[in-house]
C-alpha positions in Angstrom: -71.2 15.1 -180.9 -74.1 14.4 -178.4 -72.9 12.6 -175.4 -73.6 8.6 -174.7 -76.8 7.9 -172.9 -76.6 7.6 -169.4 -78.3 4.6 -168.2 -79.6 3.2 -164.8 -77.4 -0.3 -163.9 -78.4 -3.8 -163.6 -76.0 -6.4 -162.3 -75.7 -8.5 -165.2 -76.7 -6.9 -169.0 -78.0 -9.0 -171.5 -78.7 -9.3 -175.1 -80.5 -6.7 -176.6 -81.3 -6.4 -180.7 -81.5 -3.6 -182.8 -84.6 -3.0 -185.5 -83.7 -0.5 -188.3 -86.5 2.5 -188.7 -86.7 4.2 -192.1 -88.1 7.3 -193.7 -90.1 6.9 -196.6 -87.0 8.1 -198.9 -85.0 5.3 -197.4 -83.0 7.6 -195.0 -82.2 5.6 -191.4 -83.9 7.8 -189.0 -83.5 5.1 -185.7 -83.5 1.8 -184.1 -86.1 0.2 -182.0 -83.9 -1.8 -178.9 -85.2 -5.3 -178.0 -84.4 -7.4 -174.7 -83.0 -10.6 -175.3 -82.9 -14.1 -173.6 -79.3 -14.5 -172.6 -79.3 -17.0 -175.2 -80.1 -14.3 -177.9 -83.9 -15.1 -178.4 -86.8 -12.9 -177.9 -87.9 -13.4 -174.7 -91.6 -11.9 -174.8 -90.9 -9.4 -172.3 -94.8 -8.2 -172.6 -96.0 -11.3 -170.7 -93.6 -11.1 -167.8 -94.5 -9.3 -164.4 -94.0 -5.4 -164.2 -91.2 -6.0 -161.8 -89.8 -8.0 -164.2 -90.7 -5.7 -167.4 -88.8 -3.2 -165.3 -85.5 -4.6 -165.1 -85.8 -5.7 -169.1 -85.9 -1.6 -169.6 -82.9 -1.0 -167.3 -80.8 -3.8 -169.4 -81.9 -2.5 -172.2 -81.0 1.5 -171.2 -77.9 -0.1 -169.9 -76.7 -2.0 -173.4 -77.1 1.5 -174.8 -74.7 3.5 -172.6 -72.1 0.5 -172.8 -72.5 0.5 -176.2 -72.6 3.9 -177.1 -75.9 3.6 -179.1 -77.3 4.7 -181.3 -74.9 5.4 -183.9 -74.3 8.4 -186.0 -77.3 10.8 -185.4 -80.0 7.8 -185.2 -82.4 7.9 -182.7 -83.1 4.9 -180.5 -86.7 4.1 -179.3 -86.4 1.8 -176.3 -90.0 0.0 -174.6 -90.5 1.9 -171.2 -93.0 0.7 -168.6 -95.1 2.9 -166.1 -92.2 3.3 -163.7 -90.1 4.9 -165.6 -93.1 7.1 -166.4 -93.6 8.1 -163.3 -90.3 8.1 -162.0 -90.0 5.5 -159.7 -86.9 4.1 -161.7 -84.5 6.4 -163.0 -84.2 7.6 -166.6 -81.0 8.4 -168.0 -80.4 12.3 -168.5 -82.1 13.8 -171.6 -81.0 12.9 -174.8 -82.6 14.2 -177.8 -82.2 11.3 -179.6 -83.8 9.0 -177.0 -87.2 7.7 -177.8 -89.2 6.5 -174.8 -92.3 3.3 -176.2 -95.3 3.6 -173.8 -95.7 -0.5 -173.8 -99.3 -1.5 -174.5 -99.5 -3.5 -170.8 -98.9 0.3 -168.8 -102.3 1.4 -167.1 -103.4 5.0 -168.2 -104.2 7.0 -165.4 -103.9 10.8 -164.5 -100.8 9.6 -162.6 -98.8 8.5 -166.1 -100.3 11.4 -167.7 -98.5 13.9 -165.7 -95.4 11.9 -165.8 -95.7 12.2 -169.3 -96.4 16.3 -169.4 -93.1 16.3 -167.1 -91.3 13.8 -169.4 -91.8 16.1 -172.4 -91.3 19.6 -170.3 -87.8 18.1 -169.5 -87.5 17.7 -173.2 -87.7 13.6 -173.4 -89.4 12.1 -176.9 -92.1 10.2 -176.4 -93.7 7.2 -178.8 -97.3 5.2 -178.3 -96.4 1.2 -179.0 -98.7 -1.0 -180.9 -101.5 1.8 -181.0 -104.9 0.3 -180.8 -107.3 3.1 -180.1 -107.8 1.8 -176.8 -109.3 4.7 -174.1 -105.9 5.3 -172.6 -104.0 5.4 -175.5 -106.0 8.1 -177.1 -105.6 10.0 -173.6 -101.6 9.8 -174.5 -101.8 10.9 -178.1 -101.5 14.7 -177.1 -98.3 13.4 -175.4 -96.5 11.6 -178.2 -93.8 12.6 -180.5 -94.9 9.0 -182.4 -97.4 6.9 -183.0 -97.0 2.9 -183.8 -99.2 0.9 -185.6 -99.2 -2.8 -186.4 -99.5 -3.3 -189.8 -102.0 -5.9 -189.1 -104.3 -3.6 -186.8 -104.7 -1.2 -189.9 -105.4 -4.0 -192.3 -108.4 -4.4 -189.3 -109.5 -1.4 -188.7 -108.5 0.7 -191.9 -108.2 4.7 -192.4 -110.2 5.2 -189.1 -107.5 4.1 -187.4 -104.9 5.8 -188.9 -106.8 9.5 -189.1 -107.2 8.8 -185.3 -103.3 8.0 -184.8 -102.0 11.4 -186.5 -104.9 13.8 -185.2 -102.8 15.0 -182.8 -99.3 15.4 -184.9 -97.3 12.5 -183.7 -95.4 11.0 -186.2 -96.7 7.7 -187.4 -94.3 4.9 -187.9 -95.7 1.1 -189.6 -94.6 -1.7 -187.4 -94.3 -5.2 -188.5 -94.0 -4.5 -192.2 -93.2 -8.1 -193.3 -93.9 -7.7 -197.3 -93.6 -5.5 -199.6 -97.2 -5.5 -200.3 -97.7 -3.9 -196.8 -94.9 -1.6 -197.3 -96.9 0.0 -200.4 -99.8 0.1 -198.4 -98.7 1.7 -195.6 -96.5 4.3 -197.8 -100.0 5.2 -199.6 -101.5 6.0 -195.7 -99.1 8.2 -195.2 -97.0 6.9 -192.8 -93.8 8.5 -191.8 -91.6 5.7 -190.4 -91.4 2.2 -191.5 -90.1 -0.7 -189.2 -90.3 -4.5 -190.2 -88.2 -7.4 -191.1 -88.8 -7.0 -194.8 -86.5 -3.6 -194.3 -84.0 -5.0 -191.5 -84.8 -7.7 -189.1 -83.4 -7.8 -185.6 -80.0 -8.1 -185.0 -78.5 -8.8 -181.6 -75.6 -6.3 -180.3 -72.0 -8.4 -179.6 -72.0 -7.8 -175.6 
C-alpha cells in the first residue's frame, strides 16, 4: 500500500472539501482538494494574495497527510501556486498518486518552467487548471500529465480549444460539469476525466 503523503505544516489546518473525478466508464479515478473557510465555505482562494494562496496549499497538503487521503488507489489533485513550483515551499515527497494544479494566477516564466521539468524528473504529476489557451499555459502543456477545461470556456471557444488542450498528450478532464447536457457534450469531445457537481459536489472532510 503506497505510503500517506507527507505534507509541509501550518499551525492551525482548516477545512478542506473533496470533488469526485470520474472516467468516462464511471470508474473513480481521484479527488480535486478544496481550501475551506473555517466555517466550511469556499473561501475564493484565487483572489487572495500569493502569500496568502501559499499557506491555503500548505493546509490543504496538510489535511491530506492527517487524513490519510486519498483513499484506496485515487489520486488527489491539489491547486499549487508558483512557490511550490519552484521550490521555495516544500513539497511533500513523491507520491504517484499526487496531482499538482498549476492555478490560473501563477506567472509563466522560464523560472516555473524548469521547476516543472525538475518536478516531473523527480517523478511528480502535473495538471493545467482552468486551461484557457493563454501564452503561458500553452508553454506548460508539454509539462502536464492533465489538462482542465471549464465547461463553459469550451461552450466559448469550441473544438479549437480542446484539439489545442490534448496536442501534447495530457489527459483532459471537464471541470464544472453542472448538467447532464454538458456531461454528453463533453463525453462526445473526448474528454478523459469528468469533475462537476452534477457527478459529486464538494464535500468537506470531518477535521
Amino acid at each position: 500500500m503506497t505510503a500517506p503523503l507527507a505534507a509541509p505544516r501550518t499551525p492551525a489546518r482548516l477545512p478542506v472539501a473533496r470533488q469526485p473525478i470520474w472516467t468516462t466508464g464511471s470508474q473513480l479515478h481521484g479527488y480535486e482538494y478544496l481550501y475551506r473557510s473555517r466555517h466550511g465555505r469556499p473561501a475564493q482562494v484565487d483572489l487572495w494574495s500569493a502569500p496568502d494562496q501559499d499557506v491555503a496549499t500548505a493546509s490543504v497538503l496538510e489535511t491530506l497527510y492527517d487524513a490519510g487521503e486519498p483513499p484506496g488507489e485515487t489520486r488527489a489533485f491539489v491547486n499549487v501556486t508558483r512557490s511550490f513550483i519552484v521550490r521555495d515551499r516544500p513539497l511533500p515527497a513523491v507520491h504517484d498518486r499526487l496531482v499538482l494544479e498549476v492555478v490560473e494566477s501563477v506567472v509563466v516564466d522560464d523560472e516555473v518552467l524548469d521547476g516543472l521539468a525538475a518536478l516531473r524528473s523527480l517523478g511528480h504529476l502535473i495538471a493545467i487548471d482552468d486551461f484557457e489557451a493563454s501564452d503561458g499555459q500553452e508553454r506548460m502543456l508539454p509539462y502536464a500529465d492533465y489538462v482542465k477545461l471549464d465547461c463553459r470556456a469550451v461552450e466559448q471557444q469550441g473544438t479549437p480549444l480542446v484539439d489545442l488542450a490534448r496536442s501534447w498528450g495530457g489527459r483532459l478532464v471537464a471541470e464544472r460539469v453542472s448538467n447532464p447536457d454538458r456531461l454528453a457534450a463533453c463525453k462526445s469531445l473526448g474528454f478523459d476525466l469528468f469533475q462537476g457537481d452534477v457527478l459529486g459536489p464538494a464535500v468537506t472532510l470531518p477535521l
